[in-house]
N, C-alpha and C positions, 0 to 999 in steps of 0.2 A: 455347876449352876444350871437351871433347868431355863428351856429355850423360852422366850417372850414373841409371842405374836403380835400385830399390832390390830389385826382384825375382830379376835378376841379368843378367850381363853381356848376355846376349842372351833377350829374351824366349822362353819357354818351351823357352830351353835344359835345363832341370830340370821335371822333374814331382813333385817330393817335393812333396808334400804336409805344410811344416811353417807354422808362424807366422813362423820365420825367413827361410824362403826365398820366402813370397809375401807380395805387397803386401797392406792392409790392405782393397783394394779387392775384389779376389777372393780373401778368406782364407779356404777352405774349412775344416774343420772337422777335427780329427786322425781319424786312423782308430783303430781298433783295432790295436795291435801285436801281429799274428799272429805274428811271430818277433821272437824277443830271443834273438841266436847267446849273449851273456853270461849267459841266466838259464832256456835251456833245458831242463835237467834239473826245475829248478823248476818252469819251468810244465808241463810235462809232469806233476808228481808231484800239484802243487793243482788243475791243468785251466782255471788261470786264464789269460783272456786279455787283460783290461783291468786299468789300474792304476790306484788311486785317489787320486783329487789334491786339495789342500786348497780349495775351495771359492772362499774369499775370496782365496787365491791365484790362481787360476782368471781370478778375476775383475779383479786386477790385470795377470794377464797379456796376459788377451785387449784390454782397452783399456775394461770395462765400468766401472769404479771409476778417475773420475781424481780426486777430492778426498773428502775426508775425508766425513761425513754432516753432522758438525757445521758446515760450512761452506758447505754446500747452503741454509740458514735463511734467509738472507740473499739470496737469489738475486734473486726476485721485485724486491725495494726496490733493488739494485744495476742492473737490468737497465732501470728506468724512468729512473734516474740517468745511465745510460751511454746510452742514447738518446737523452735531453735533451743528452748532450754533444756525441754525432755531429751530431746536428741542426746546432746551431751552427756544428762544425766545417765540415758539407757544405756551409752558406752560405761560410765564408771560403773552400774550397777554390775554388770556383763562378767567384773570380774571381780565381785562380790558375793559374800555366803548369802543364802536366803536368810530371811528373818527369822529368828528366833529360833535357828537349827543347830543342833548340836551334834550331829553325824553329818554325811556328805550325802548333800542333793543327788548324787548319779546311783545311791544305791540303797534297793529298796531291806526295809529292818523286817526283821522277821514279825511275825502277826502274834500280837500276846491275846489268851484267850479270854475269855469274860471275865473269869474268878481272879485269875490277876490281878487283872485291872482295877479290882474293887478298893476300894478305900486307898488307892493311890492320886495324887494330884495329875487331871490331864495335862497329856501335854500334847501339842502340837504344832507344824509349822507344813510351808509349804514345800513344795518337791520340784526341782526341776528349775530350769529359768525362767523368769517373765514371761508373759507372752506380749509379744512387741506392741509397741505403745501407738502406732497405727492401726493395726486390728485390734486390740482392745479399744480405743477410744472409734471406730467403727461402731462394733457389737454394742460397747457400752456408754454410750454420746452423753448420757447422763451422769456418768463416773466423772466427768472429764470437764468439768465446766471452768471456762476462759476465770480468772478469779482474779482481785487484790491478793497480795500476800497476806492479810490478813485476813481477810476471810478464807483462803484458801488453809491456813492455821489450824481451821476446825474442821471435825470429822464428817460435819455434814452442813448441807444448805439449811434456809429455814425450811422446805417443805418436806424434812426428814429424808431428804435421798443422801445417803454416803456416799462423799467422794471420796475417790479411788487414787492410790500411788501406785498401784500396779495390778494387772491381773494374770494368775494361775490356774494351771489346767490340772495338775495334782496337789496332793493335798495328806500328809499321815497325822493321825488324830489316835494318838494312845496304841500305835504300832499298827494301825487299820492305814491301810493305804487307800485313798479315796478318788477318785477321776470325775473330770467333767460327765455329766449326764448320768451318774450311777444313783440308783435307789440309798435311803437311808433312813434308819432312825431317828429321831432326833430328842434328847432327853424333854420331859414333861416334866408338872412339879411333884412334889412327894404324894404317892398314893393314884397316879393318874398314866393312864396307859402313855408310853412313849407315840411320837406324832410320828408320821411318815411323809415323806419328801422325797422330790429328785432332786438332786445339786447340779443348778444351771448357771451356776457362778461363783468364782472364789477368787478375792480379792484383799491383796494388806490398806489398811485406811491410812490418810496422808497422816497420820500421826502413829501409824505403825499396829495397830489393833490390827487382827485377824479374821474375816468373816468367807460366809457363803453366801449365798438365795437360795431359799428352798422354795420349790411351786410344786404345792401342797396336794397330796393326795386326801381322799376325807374316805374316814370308812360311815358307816352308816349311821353309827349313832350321832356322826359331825355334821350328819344332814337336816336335811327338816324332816326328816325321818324317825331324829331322834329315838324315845323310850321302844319303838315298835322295831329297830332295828334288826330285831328275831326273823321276822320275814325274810332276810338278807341273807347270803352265806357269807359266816366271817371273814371268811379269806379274799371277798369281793370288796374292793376298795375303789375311789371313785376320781379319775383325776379333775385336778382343777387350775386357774388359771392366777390363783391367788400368788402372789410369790410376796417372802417378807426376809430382809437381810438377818444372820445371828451369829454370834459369836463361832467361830471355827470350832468350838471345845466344845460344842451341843452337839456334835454328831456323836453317835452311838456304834453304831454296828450297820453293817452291809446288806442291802435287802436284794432277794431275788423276786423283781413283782414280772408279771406276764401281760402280754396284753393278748386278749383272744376275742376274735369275732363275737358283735352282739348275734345272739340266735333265740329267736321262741320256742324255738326247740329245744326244750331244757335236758333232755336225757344227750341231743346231739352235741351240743357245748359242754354238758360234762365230758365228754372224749377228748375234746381239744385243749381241755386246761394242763398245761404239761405240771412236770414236778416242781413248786412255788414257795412261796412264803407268803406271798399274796398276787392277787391279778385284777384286772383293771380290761371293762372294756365300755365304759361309759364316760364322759364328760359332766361336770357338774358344777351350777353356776349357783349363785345367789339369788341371780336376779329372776323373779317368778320360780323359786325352785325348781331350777332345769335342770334335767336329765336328758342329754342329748347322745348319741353316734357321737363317736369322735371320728374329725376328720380324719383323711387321709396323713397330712403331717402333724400330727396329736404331739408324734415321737422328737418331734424337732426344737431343738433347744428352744426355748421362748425364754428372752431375757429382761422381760416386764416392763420394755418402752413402749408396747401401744396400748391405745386407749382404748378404751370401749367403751357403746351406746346402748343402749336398752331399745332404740327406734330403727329400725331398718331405712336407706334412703333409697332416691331412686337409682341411682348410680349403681349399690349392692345388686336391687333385687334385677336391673337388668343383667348385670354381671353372675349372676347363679342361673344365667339363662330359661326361655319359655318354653321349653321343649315340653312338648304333654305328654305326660305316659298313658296311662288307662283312661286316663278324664277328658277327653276329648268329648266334644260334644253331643258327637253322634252314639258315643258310649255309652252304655247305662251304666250308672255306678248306684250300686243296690244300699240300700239301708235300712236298717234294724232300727227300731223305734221302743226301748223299753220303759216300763210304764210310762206309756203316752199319753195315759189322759186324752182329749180330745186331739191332740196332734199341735201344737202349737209349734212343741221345738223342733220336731220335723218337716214341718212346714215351712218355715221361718228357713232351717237350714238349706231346705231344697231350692226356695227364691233366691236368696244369697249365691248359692253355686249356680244356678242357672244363670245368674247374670255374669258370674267369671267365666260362664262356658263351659264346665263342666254338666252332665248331664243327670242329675242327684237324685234317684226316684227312692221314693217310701216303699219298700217292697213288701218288709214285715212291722206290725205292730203287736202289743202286748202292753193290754191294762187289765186289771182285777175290776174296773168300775160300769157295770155294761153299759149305761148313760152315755158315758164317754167313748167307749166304745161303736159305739151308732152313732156318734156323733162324727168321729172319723171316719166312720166308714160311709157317712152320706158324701162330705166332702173329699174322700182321698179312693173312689171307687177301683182304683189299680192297688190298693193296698188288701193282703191278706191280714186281716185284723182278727189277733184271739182274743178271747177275753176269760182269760185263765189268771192263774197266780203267778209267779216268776218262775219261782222254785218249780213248779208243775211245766213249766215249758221248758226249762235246761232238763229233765226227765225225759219229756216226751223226744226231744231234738234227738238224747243220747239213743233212746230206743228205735228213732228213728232212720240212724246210723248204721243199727244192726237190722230194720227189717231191708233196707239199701244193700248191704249186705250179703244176705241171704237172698234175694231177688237176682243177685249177680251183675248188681248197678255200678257196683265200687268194691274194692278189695279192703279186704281186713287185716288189719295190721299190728293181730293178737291171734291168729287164728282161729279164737272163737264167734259159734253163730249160731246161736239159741234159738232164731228162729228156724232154722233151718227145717225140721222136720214138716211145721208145720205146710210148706210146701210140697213135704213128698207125697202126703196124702192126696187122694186122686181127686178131685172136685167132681163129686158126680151126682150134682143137683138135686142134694139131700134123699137120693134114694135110698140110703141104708139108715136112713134115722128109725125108720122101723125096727129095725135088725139090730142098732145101739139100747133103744129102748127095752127092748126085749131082754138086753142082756143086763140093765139095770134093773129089769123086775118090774119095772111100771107096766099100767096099762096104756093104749093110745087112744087118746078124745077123738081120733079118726079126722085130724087138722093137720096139714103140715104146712111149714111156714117155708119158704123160696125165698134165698137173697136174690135180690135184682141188682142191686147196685149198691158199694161202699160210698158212703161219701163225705165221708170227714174222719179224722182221728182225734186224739186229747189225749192225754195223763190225767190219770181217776175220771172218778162215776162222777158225773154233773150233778146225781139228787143225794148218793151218799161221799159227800167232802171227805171219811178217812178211808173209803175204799181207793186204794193206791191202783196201778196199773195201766196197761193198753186198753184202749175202750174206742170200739169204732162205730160210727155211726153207719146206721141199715134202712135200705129202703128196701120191705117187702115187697115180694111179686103180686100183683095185683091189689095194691093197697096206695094209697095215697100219702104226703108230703106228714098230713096229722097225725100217721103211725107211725112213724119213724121213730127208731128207739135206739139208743145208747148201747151196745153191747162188748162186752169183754171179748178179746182179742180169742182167750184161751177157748173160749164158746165155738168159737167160729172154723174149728177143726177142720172142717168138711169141704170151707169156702176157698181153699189156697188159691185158684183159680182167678174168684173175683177178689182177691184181696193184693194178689198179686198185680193183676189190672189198674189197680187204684195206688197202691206202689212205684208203679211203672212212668203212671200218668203223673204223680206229683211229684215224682224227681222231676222228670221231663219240665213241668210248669215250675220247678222251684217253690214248689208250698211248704217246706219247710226249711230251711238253712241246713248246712252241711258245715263243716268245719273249712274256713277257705272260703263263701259263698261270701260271705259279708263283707263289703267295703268301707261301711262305717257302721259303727250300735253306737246310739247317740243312749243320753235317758237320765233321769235323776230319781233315781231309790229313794222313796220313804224315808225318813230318820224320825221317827217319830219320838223317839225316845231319849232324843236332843231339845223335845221343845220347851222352850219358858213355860207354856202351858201343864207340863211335865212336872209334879211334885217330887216325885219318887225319881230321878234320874239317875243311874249310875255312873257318879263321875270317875270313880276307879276304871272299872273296864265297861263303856257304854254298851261293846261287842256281845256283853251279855246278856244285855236287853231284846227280847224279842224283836221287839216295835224297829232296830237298829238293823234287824237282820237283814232286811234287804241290801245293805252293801256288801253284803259277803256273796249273796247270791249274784249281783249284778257282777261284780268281779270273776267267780264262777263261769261266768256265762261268758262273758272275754275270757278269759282262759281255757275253756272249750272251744268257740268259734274262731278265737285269735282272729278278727278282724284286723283290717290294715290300720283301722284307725278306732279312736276312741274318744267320744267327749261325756264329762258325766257335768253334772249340773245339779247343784244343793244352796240348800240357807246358809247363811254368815255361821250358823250356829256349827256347823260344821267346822270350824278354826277358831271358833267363843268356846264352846263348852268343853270341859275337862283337858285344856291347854291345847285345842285341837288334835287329837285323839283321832277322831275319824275322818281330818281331813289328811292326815301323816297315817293312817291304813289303808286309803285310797292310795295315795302315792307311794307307798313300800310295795303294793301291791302290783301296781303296775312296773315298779320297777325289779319285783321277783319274779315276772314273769317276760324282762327283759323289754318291755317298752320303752320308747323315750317318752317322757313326761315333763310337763310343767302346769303351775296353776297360778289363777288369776279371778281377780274380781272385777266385775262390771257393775255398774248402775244401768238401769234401764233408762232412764229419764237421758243419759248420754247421747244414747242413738236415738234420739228425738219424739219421747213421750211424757206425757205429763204427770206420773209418776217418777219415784228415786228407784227404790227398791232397787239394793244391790244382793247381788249372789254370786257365787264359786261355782268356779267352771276348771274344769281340770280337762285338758289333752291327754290323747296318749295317741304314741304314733310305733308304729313295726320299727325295727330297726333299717331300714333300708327307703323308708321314705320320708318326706322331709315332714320333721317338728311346724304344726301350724301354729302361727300368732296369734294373738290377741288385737283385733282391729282398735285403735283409739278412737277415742268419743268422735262424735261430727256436730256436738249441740253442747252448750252450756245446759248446767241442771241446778237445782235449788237442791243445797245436800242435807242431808237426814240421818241419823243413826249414828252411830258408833263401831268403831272395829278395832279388833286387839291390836294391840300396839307390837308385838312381834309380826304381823303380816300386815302392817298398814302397807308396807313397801307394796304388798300384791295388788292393791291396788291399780286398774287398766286407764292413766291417767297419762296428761303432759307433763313436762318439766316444771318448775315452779318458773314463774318467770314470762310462761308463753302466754301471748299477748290474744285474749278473748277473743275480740275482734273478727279472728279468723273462722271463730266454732260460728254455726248458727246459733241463732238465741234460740233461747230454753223456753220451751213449751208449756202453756198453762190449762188449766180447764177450758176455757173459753174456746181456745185452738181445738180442741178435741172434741166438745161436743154442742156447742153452739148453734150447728145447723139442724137437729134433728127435733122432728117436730114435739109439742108438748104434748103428756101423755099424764093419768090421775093415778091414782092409788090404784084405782079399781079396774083399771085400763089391763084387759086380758087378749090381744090382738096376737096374735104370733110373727104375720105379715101386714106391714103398711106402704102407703106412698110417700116417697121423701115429700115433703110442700118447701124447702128451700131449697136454692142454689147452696152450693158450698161457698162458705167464705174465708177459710185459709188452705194454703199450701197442704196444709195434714189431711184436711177434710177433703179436699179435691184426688190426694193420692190415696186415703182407707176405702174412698168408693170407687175407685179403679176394679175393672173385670180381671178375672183368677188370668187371662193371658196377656192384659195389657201390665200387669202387674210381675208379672215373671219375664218381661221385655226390659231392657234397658231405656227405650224409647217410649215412653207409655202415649197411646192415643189424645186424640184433642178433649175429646168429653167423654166423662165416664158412661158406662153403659148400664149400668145394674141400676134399675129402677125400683126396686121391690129393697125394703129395709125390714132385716129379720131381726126378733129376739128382743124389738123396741118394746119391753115392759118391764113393771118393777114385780118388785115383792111385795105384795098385799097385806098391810099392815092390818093384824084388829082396829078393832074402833077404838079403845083406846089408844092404842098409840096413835094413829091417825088424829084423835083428837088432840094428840099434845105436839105432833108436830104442824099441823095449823096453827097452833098458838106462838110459831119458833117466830122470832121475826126475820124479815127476809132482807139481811143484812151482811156484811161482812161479819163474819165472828161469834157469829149469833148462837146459842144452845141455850142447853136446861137452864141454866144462868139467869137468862133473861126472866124466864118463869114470875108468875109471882109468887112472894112466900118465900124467893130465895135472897142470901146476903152473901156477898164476897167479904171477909175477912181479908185485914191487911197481907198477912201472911200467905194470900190467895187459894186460904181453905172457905167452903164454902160452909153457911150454918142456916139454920132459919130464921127467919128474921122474927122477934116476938113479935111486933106489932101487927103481923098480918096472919089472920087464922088460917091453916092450913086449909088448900082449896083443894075441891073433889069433883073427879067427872059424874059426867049422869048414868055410870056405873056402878057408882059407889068409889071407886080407887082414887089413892089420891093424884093429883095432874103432876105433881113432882116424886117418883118414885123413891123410896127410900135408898135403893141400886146406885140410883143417880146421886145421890147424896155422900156416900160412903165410896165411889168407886177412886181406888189411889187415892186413900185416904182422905178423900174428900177435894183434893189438887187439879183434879181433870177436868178439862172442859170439854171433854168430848163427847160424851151421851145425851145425842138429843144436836149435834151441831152441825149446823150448815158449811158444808164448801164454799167457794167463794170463787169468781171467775178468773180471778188473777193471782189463784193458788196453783198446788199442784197435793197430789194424794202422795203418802209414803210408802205404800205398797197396799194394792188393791188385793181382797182377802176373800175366802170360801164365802163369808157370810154378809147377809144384809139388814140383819138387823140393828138400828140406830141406836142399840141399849148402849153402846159400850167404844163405838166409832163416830166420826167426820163422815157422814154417807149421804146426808141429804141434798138433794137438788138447789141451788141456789136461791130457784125463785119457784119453783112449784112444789106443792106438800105430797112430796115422795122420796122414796131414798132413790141411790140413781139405778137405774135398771140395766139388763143382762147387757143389750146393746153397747152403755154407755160404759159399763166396767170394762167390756170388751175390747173397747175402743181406746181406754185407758193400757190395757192390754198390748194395742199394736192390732190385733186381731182384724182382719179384712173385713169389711158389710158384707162382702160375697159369703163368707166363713156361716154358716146355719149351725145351729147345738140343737141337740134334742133333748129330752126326757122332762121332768116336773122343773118347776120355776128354782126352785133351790138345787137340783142338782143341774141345772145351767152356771151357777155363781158358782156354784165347786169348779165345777167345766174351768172357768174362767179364772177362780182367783187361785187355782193349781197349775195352772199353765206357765210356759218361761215366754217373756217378753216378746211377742215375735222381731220387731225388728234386733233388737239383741241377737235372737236366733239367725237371724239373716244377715246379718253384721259376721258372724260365725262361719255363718255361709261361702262368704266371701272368701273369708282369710283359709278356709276349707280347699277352696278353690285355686286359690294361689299354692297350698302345700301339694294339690296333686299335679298341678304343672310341673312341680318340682322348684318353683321360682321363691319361696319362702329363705329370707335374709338368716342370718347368724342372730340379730336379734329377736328378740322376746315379743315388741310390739312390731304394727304396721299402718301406716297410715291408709286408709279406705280413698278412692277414687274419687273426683271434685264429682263425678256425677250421682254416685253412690245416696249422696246425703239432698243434693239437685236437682235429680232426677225426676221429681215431681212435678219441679216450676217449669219442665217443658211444654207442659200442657197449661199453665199458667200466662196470664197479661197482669200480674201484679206488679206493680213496677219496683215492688221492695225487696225481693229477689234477685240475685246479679245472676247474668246470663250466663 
């Protein structure tokens, strides 16, 4: 009969995270139910996001209450009685046959082969004598519970544990002799690969049945890795902490698994895999799909009494001691910034670590959007900012490896060096370019051109995009900054000299990464080819969509640089579309290239903004340093959206249960942009004067200066007097005239219009009796868009915010056709500043380029405090002080830290 799990068909075919769907052995802890599609108006209108559950209910459910109190009294006097009885019984067992043996215990039967074995009924029993009913009821405290005779009768408690009549260290199952802690098969149902287990327990049940515990090893398809398990080597198997009792007669056959050092060194780890059947050098949890290191005692029987939590306390994370390694303050710990857009999640992450005390600088950025690019680069002036494609900078890095190289910076460790020649040549300031020309047959215009100075590199020609290549930038002799011209590597024959100069000088400064250089690539890849907006999406393999490519590349580029750390960051659509596909090839991927990983979802609106807007954020960490957390909310939030019901569990939330009270309240419009002065349609300022004081806690900390804000302690009064990016998007006249006409109300949109009717069914029609109305353009003041847009359902084109709302996720664009964007009380939608600030984004923070490619700037950017919330939990993994669990709680001043410079008195100190 094929083996029954109780967690489910195939280990970690499921990630929910319930009491129902995982064993009692890793039953993590519920989350918060960020979405309830059934009670969403509601929680939106209370802001609640946890539910309260009866206590002593609770307590029945989870397995802490199994008998009454009045019947605990009695324990003591029962428990001396019932081991006066084992005693006796252990003697008469002593010199009894084992159960269900029909050879003698002391000798082992010869081993029948597979084909034997086939279509015969198993058989088995156990080998050897008991093992004494003091160390088993040690190991096994749960086996052994004080009981009535009647209930002691049955094979198990109510909360499904089996008790135990004795336990065994061996074990023959069909002529296989079996031993405490050995590998096994264990039979599946018809048509389905046999499971694999260690045997960490074997035991006859007080009614004479025969069992083991298996703690379950998972190979990659049992992960959340699922269909993409090809990424994996079959023979890599993944241990886990699941254990579930099964009949004795499921064991199969004898496994030889290995366990071998995690390495990124994938060529060096194939050497170390001895001769196997399978090998194992990772740990793997449910909870947030972890991929962890396994400990030092991985190997050590675990007989599934303790519990585990999803939250680290303080108690752990003192006990995994604060010793720093490299993060020390005065350390710079470098980072990679891939497509960064204007810098948000770099930013965000560098605040965060600085206030752990790590010292986190932005070294390298890379965005395709040059907007955004100068936008970080006004603000992040220590940052080497490219503004190249992705794929064109893992090129350039590689090539710039070899001219490293060739220069004699670093050794090669292929022996080849393609540049090399290009240095033998003598550099002798283009005197033989005559003597070159000659031998091509040209004649000479009687010009010669003098490099002066190299000063910059890229992959391909900046004016022709399919020209591939080294292309260095030249400053002629005697010519100015405006002649400067792009040229091919291969051109520059003559120049080894200055090219080598320029070589020399950017290893030394670090202008380009090295393999090793990096201590963290933060970045979230494009998926465009995920999005609802997306007709044509390929839900087979998305990977074959162009628009998708950037995650192959961003992985690419971790698997070049193998940074110590890794965080990626994407839309929900990433575990929505095509059963989440590309958020299980992010996680295969890092785990083929031997990371530890786990992923999680955040809301922004958590860490104290007036947005929801949730996203995935996926770790990855080297094997050798510790897996960072997910810091937990510090703010109630008004929740929004929907998420698969296979990863609600990811969800970065509390227990159900935990008492609100605690969070800071959840942030609304009002908090956020309230003090900032009014401004018109047509209001084109780039720089103004705040005319208010700040009046909440948020507004007092977004106008905080770039160093009082990377302080723990922030200053008494902010200092940044100058308010950037205060303006909107300049609507035509038409629009402008129709939202004048919006009323300036709660709730308010196209709706209001005249000429419009709400239908019961809250589809919208025209009302006959009122003729359609027209601006002094001709068009009509209710567009037809608006009418038809979600079938007519929507009330959002054309509608006002409201001060005691909150936005669902603030977007690239601003125009009111089709969103909630307008200002509550003035006829505009809300401008760069205000999104910004919706954002998290600093007043000190400046964007450049045209008014629309600010709101990309902005509504492409990750949360900043989210990113700094990141930061933190960053910050504790390079100390090394990061818990066993998954989340962390953030520091009382973390979320505080504001109201220092604060006399509000509704703030506690």
């Amino acid at each position: 009969m094929p083996c029954k799990r109780r967690a489910q068909k195939k280990p970690g075919s499921s990630s929910k995270r319930t009491r129902d769907g995982i064993p009692p052995d890793e039953e993590p802890v519920e989350p918060v139910e960020l979405v309830s599609t059934q009670a969403e108006v509601k929680a939106e209108e209370s802001g609640s996001v946890l539910g309260d559950e009866d206590s002593e209910a609770k307590e029945v459910r989870s397995g802490k209450r199994r008998t009454p109190k009045r019947a605990r009294s009695s324990e003591k006097a029962k428990k001396v009685k019932v081991e006066e009885e084992e005693e006796e019984e252990e003697k008469k067992e002593s010199k009894s046959q084992p159960p269900r043996g029909t050879r003698s215990a002391d000798v082992d039967p010869p081993e029948k082969s597979e084909e034997a074995r086939d279509g015969e009924q198993s058989e088995c029993r156990f080998l050897g004598g008991p093992i004494p009913k003091k160390e088993a009821r040690t190991r096994w405290p749960k086996r052994y519970r004080e009981n009535n005779n009647k209930s002691a009768a049955r094979d198990s408690e109510g909360d499904g544990i089996q008790q135990a009549k004795r336990h065994y260290r061996r074990a023959e199952v069909d002529g296989i002799i079996y031993s405490l802690n050995d590998n096994a098969f264990v039979k599946a149902g018809e048509g389905e690969e046999n499971y694999i287990c260690r045997i960490v327990e074997m035991f006859e049940g007080v009614q004479g049945s025969l069992h083991f515990t298996a703690r379950w090893f998972y190979r990659a398809s049992d992960t959340v890795i699922k269909h993409l398990s090809n990424l994996i080597d079959g023979k890599r198997v993944f241990l886990s902490d699941i254990h579930d009792d099964n009949p004795l007669e499921c064991l199969v056959q004898k496994l030889n698994i290995a366990r071998v050092p995690l390495n990124v060194d994938l060529e060096a780890k194939k050497k170390m895999i001895p001769a196997c059947d399978y090998y194992y050098d990772t740990h793997y949890s449910l909870s947030y799909s972890t991929f962890k290191h396994l400990p030092v005692d991985a190997d050590e029987q675990k007989d599934g009494n303790n519990t585990s939590s999803t939250v680290s306390t303080d108690e752990e994370e003192s006990r995994s001691g604060c010793e720093v390694k490299s993060g020390e303050k005065h350390d710079e710990v470098k980072l990679l910034d891939m497509y960064s857009g204007c810098g948000a999640m770099s930013t965000g992450l560098c605040l965060g670590a600085n206030l752990g005390g790590v010292n986190l600088v932005t070294r390298w950025a890379v965005d395709l959007n040059e907007h955004a690019c100068n936008s970080l680069r006004l603000n992040h002036p220590e940052t080497e900012v490219r503004n190249e494609a992705a794929e064109d900078f893992l090129s350039l890095l590689k090539e710039w490896k070899k001219l490293c190289i060739a220069v004699g910076l670093t050794e090669s460790t292929d022996g080849n060096q393609p540049y090399s020649n290009l240095f033998n040549v003598e550099d002798d300031g283009g005197e033989n370019d005559e003597e070159n020309d000659n031998d091509d047959g040209e004649e000479d215009d009687g010009e010669a051109f003098e490099v002066e100075k190299i000063l910059a590199i890229r992959y391909g020609d900046p004016k022709e995009k399919d020209e591939k290549g080294l292309y260095l930038k030249v400053r002629w002799k005697g010519y100015g900054p405006d002649e400067d011209t792009w040229e091919p590597i291969d051109g520059l024959g003559n120049c080894g000299g200055k090219i080598k100069e320029f070589i020399s000088h950017g290893y030394a400064s670090k202008l380009l990464p090295l393999p090793g250089d990096v201590d963290v690539l933060c970045g979230g890849p494009p998926c465009q080819g995920i999005s609802g907006f997306n007709r044509f999406r390929d839900k087979n393999n998305p990977l074959r969509d162009d628009k998708n490519k950037q995650l192959i590349v961003f992985m690419d580029i971790v698997e070049y640089l193998k940074p110590r750390y890794v965080l990626m960051e994407n839309v929900v659509d990433l575990v929505k579309f095509s059963e989440g596909y590309l958020g299980r090839y992010a996680i295969g991927r890092l785990v083929q290239m031997n990371y530890q990983t786990r992923m999680g979802m955040m809301a922004a609106g958590a860490y104290g903004l007036a947005q929801f807007r949730m996203r995935v954020f996926v770790w990855g960490a080297q094997p050798l340093e510790s897996l960072p957390q997910y810091p937990l909310p510090t703010h109630n939030v008004v929740v929004r959206g929907v998420i698969p019901l296979e990863f609600e569990a990811h969800t970065v939330a509390y227990d159900v249960g935990f008492c609100l009270d605690k969070l800071e309240r959840k942030l609304l419009l009002e908090d956020a942009i309230s003090d900032l002065p009014a401004v018109g349609n047509y209001h084109h300022q780039d720089e103004m004067l705040y005319d208010k004081d700040p009046k909440t806690d948020f507004q007092r900390y977004i106008r905080l200066s770039k160093e009082d804000m990377a302080s723990r302690y922030a200053g008494s009064n902010p200092v940044n007097q100058l308010l950037y990016d205060h303006r909107p998007l300049e609507l035509n006249r038409d629009d402008y005239d129709r939202v004048c006409k919006i009323p300036k109300k709660k709730g308010a949109n196209f709706r209001d219009l005249r000429g419009v009717r709400v239908r019961p069914d809250n589809k919208v029609e025209w009302d006959p009796k009122i003729p359609r109305v027209y601006l002094k353009s001709g068009k009509p003041l209710v567009p037809d868009y608006a009418m038809t847009f979600v079938q007519g359902t929507s009330s959002k084109p054309f509608a006002r915010l409201w001060w005691d709302e909150t936005v669902p996720t603030v977007v690239t664009r601003a125009e009111p056709h089709n969103q909630a964007i307008l200002h509550p009380v003035q006829d505009r939608v809300l401008t760069i500043r205000e999104n910004a600030r919706l954002q998290g984004f600093p007043d000190y923070y400046k964007l450049t380029g045209p008014v629309k490619e600010r709101y990309i700037q902005v509504g492409n950017a990750v949360a900043v405090p989210v990113a700094r919330a990141l930061g933190y939990a960053l910050s504790v993994a390079f100390k090394g002080s990061s818990g066993d669990a998954p989340l962390m709680k953030l520091p009382a001043f973390f979320s505080k830290r504001e109201s220092r410079s604060s006399t509000s008195s509704d703030v506690d100190a």
